[in-house]
N, C-alpha and C positions, 0 to 999 in steps of 0.2 A: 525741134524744141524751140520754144519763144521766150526771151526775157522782157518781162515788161518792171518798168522802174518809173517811179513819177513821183511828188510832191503835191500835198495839199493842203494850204493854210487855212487853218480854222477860226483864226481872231482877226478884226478889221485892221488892227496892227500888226498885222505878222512876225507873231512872235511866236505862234504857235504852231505847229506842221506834222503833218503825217509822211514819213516816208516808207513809201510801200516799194518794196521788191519781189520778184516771186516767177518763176520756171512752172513753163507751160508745155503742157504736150497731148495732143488733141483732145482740149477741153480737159485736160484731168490739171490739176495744182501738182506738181512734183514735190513744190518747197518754197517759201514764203518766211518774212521779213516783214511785217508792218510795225513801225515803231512812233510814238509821239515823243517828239521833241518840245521842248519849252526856250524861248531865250531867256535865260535867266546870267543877272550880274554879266553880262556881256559877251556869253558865251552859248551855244545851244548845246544844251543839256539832254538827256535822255531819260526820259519818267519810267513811259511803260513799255513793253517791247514785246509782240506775240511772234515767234519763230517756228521752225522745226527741225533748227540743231539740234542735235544729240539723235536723232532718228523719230521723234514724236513733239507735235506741236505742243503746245506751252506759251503761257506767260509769264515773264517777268518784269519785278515792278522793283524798279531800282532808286533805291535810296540815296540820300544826297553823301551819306558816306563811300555810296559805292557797292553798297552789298547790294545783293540782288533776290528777290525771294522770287523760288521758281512756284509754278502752278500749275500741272500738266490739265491740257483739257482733252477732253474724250466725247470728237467726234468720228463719224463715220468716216470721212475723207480730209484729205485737206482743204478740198474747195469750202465745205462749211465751216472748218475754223479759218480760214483768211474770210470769208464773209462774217463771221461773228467777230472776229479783229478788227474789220473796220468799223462795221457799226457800235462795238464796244466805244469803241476812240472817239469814234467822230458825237458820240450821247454823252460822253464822261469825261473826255479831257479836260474841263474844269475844274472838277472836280478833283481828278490826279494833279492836278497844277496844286490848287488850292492846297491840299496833304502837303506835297513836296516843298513847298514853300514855308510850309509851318514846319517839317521838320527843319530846314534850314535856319529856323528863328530857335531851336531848342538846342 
């Protein structure tokens, strides 16, 4: 089995990051972690987060209160949802910032 773990900023200021984790066992995804972070008010924060705790992948998109809406997705494996996790993140983190930030002002 292989752990691969790494970081990847998405804004020229680095404020913004992907941290991806995720268990590997010949070529299959066993179970994955990819989450966008924001630095927000001096601290990094955590927007949106695709997992496969609980026993099925999913997102969740976590509010600045803290609540979390979950979102089960329904792929074949887990290699295509951590592949649809990152490229979600890495097309839309903006956008997830953007929300997050407005609810912070409400």
């Amino acid at each position: 089995m292989r752990e691969i773990e790494y970081l990847v900023y998405l804004s020229p200021e680095m404020e913004d990051r992907l941290r991806v984790s995720a268990l590997q066992e010949q070529g299959s995804i066993l179970g994955f972690v990819v989450q966008y972070e924001a630095f927000l008010k001096g601290e990094w924060r955590p927007i949106v987060r695709y997992d496969t705790a609980h026993g099925f992948s999913h997102r969740d998109r976590i509010r600045p209160s803290g609540v979390m809406e979950k979102q089960p997705l329904f792929f074949d494996s887990y290699n295509l949802a951590l592949t649809h996790a990152s490229l979600d993140l890495k097309a839309n983190w903006a956008s997830y910032r953007d929300a997050y930030e407005q609810e912070m002002k409400e």
